[in-house]
C-alpha positions as CSV (number, residue, x, y, z in Angstrom):
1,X,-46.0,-7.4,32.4
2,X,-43.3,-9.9,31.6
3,X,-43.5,-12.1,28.3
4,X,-45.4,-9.2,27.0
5,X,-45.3,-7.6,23.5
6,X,-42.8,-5.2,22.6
7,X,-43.2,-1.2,22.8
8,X,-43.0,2.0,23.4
9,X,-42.7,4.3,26.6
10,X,-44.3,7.1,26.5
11,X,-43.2,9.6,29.3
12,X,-44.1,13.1,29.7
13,X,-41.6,15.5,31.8
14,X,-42.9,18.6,33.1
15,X,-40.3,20.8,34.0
16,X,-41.1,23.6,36.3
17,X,-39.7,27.5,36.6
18,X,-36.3,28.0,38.3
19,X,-37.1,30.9,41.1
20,X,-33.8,32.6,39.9
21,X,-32.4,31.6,36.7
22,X,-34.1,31.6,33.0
23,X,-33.2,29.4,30.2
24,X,-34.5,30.1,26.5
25,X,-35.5,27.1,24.3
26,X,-32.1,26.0,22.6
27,X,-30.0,28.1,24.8
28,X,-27.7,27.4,27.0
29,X,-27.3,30.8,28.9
30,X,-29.4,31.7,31.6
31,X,-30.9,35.2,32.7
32,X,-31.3,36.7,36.1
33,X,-32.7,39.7,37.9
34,X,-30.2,40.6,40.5
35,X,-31.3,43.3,43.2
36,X,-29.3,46.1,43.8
37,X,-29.3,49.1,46.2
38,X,-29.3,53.1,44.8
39,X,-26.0,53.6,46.1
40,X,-24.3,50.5,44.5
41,X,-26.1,51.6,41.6
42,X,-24.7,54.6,42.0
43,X,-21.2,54.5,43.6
44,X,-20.2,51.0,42.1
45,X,-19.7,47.9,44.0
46,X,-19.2,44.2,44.8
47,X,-22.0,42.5,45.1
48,X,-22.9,38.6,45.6
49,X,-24.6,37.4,43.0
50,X,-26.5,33.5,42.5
51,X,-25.0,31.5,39.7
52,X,-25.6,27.7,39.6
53,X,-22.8,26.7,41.4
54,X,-23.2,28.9,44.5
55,X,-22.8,32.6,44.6
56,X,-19.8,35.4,43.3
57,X,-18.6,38.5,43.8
58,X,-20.1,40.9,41.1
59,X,-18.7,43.9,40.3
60,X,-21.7,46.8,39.8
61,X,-20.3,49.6,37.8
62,X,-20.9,52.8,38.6
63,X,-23.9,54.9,37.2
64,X,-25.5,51.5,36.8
65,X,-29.4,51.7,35.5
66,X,-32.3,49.2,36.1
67,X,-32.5,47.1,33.2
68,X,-28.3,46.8,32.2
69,X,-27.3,43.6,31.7
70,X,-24.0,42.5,33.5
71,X,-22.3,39.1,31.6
72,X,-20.5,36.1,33.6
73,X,-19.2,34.4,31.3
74,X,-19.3,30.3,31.4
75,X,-21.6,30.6,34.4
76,X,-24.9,29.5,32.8
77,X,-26.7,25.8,31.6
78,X,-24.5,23.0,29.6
79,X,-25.4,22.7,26.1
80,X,-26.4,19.5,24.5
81,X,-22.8,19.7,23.3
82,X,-20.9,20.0,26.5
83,X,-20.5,23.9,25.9
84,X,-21.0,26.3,29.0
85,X,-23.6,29.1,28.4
86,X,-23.0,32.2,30.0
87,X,-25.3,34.0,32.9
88,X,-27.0,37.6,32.4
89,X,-28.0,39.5,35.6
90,X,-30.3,42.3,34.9
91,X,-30.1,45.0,37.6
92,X,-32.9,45.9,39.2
93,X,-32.6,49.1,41.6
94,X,-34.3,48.4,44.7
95,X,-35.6,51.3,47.0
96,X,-35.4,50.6,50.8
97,X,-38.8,48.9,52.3
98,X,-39.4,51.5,55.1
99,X,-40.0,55.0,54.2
100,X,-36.2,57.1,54.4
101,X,-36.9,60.5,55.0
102,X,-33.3,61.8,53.5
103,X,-33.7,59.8,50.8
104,X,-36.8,61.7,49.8
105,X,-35.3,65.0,50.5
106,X,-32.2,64.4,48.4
107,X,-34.6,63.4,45.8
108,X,-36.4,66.5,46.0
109,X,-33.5,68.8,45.8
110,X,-32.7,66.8,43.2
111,X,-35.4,67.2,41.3
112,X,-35.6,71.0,41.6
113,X,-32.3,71.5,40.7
114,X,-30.8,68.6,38.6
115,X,-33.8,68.2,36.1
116,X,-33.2,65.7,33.3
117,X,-35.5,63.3,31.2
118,X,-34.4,59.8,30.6
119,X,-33.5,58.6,27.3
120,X,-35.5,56.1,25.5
121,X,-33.7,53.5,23.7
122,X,-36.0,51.5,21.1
């Protein structure tokens, strides 16, 4: 109202999720999961890859797991400072939607005769 007392504005912001990118408190770099196929995971490759700004080429190296963390450097959130976080994609090895017959029996022979057990890190 005009001619009326002094105050304060209170105003509550509720910021919502990003779908892609993830920003801790204080931080100005951001995480991702980026999707990647067995055989880029495998055999290396260029992949596109979301930043802010529209997407990049990503190199995948190879022998890649699910879980590794690939850097971009100065492609993540602005600081309170001015300062350019950067952006972590985590790979995540995606197996084809429809069932792949050879994929199965190359995993099978593999299996039999390649046996190994993961190593934990922690």
């Amino acid at each position: 109202r005009l001619g009326g007392p002094a105050g304060d504005a209170l105003i509550e912001l509720i910021i919502k999720p990003h779908p892609v990118f993830r920003r801790e408190a204080g931080s100005a770099d951001l995480t991702m999961d980026l999707p990647v196929t067995v055989p880029d995971a495998v055999l290396g490759a260029r992949v596109d890859a979301p930043t802010p700004e529209g997407s990049v080429a990503l190199t995948i190296p190879p022998r890649s797991n699910s879980g590794q963390m690939l850097r971009l450097k100065g492609r993540g959130a602005y600081a309170a400072d001015g300062r350019r976080g950067d952006l972590f994609a985590r790979l995540v090895i995606m197996l084809p939607d429809a069932p792949d017959d050879a994929l199965v029996r190359f995993a099978t022979d593999w299996r039999d005769k390649r046996p190994y057990t993961p190593k934990r890190k922690g």
